[in-house]
C-alpha positions, 0 to 999 in steps of 0.5 A: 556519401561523405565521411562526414555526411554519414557521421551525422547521419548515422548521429540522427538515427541513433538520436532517434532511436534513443529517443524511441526508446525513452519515449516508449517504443513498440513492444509486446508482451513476448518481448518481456514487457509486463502486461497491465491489464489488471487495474480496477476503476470505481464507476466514478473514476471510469465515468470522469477519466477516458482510461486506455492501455497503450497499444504499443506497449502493454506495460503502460496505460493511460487515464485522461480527464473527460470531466472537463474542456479544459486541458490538463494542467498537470501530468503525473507518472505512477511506478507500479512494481508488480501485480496486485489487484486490489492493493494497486487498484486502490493505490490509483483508483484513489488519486484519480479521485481526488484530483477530480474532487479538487477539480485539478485536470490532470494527466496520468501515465501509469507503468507497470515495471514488473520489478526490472529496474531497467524498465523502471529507470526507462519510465524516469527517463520517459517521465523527465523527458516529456514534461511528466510533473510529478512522479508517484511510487505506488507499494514499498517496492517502488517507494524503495527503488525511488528512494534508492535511484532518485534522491535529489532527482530532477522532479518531485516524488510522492510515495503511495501505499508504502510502508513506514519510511522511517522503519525502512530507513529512508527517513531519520524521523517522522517531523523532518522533511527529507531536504531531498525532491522527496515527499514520503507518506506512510501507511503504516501505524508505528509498532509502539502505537499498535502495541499500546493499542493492543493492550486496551484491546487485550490487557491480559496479553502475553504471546502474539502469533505474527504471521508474515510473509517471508518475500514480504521485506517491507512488512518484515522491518516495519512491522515484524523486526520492531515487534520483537525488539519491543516485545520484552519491554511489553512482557510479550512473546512473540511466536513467528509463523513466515510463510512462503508466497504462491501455491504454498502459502496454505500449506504454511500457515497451517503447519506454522500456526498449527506450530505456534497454537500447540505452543501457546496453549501450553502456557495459555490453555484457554488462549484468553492472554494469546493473539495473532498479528496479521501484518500488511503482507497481502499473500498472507491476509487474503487468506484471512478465512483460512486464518481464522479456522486456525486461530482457534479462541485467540483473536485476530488482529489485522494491521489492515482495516481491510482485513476486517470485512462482513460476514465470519471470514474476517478478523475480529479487530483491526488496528491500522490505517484505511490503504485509501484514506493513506492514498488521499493523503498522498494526493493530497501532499502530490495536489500541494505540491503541483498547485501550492508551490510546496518543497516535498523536501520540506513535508513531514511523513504523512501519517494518519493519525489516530489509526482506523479501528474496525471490529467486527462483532461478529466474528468477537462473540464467537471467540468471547472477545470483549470490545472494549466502549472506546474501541466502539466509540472510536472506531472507523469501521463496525460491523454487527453481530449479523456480519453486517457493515453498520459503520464506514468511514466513521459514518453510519452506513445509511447515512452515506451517500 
């Protein structure tokens, strides 16, 4: 063979070796690839989409439509940074839905890049080099990555279950779109909101325990960080309880809440000026039974409606926004800006607005908590002094479908 017959032979296999690698070459989880086995679907979801994991990569999978002859007419990549079940699975299971409610045959590519940005930057790669359409972040983390690595990228971005753009610095206000290929959504109610809404609960209120996740970053400067620099301006004390992640997380809320109690009942004896936040950090608010056992009379208030649930391991109010209804209107900015011809760049935060209450009587008997009527009134979720749901969605229960 020739000088040059190699040369342009040795050009093909190296074309198509990178081209193997962005288009998502084998590999295995022993070579260090995540593995996203871990996605719950609704029955729905699973009846309208064939959902498949891809067998030579286990960090990829896959959801096509069934629901329809016709093909797809879009394609969507969603970034998944980690494992998280519950938040992740809604963060998917809810788009696949509404695409399927609005009759949009749709393609979806769903990667989970483990937090190594390398398999991360190789899903873009992936997505812009095979006719992926959209692209949607789904968590802080991924939002954060995208807004770091992908401004003014060649395809339209919208984030998913992530935290306040604003408070994270992504976005100088909620009204003005990015100008960027970048449509940002928020599920988080801003702090001066929760505050106010705290105090009609709570209008005695002067120390809040917040209980925080110290990995947690997102939750951190949206939530923990303008909760303190209101505070004085509200006549509050905030008392932190941060807690480190995996097998010590009990440990730690029982020390720091054991900690900040003894504090508060210096000052507050019967608790009855005192509360505990328990932000969007999930290792913190899955143990909510833990939580409440520790909070002694003092009430807990979740920024998760999530956090309010049936029976007595819940906490009694919840002051913040449904992940799922956060999600739709993800889908929904994602459908205007495939089917509408909508600038991303020109979309203000998308921020649901007023937030979801849920109570749960229950759990506010027990401590003496009295709900006040508009509360009652307004709230997205109830559940009854036996523990049981009564509302959802802001509809009678045995009025849903």
């Amino acid at each position: 063979m020739t000088a040059g017959l190699f040369g342009r032979a040795l050009a093909v296999c190296l074309v198509a070796l990178i081209g193997a690698v962005i288009a998502g070459s084998p590999a295995r989880a022993a070579d260090g690839r995540p593995v996203l086995n871990w996605l719950q679907f609704g029955t729905a979801t699973q009846e309208h989409y064939a959902i498949s994991g891809d067998p030579a990569d286990t960090a990829r999978m896959r959801a096509a439509p069934v629901w329809t002859d016709q093909p797809p007419r879009f394609r969507l990549l969603m970034l998944i940074p980690f494992k998280s079940v519950a938040a992740y699975s809604i963060g998917v299971d809810v788009v696949l839905k509404a695409f399927r409610q609005q009759n949009i045959p749709a393609e979806f590519e769903i990667w989970l890049y483990g937090d190594d940005r390398a398999i991360a930057h190789e899903a873009v790669a992936w997505a812009e080099a095979n006719a992926v359409d959209l692209i949607m972040p789904v968590g802080s983390r991924a939002a954060a990555f995208m807004h770091e690595t992908y401004s003014g990228g060649r395809l339209p971005v919208v984030t998913n279950s992530a935290k306040d753009p604003v408070l994270l610095g992504q976005m100088s206000d909620y009204e003005t779109g990015s100008g960027t290929n970048i449509a940002y959504t928020s599920n988080t109610v801003p702090i001066r909101l929760f505050i106010s809404y705290l105090f009609q609960l709570l209008p005695d209120l002067k120390h809040v325990g917040v209980l925080y996740a110290s990995s947690n970053r997102s939750a951190i400067e949206t939530q923990v960080v303008p909760l303190h620099d209101l505070a004085a301006s509200f006549g509050l004390t905030v008392h932190d309880v941060a807690v480190r992640d995996a097998e010590l997380v009990d440990g730690d809320l029982i020390e720091g809440m054991d900690r900040v109690r003894l504090r508060m009942e210096t000052v507050d004896p019967g608790l009855a000026a005192s509360a505990w936040i328990v932000t969007g950090s999930t290792s913190v608010y899955r143990r909510i039974d833990l939580i409440r056992g520790l909070a002694g009379r003092a009430p807990v208030v979740s920024t998760l409606p999530d956090v309010v649930r049936s029976g007595e391991d819940s906490a009694a109010v919840s002051i913040g926004i449904n992940q799922s209804t956060a999600v739709q209107l993800s889908a929904f900015y994602a459908i205007d800006i495939l089917t509408g011809g909508v600038d991303p760049g020109s979309l203000s935060v998308g921020v649901v607005t007023p937030p979801d209450l849920a109570i749960n009587f229950r759990v506010a008997r027990q401590i003496g908590l009295r709900i006040p009527f508009r509360f009652m009134e307004a709230a997205t979720f109830i559940y009854n002094y036996d523990g049981r749901q009564v509302r959802a969605f802001g509809q009678p229960v045995g009025l849903m479908n």
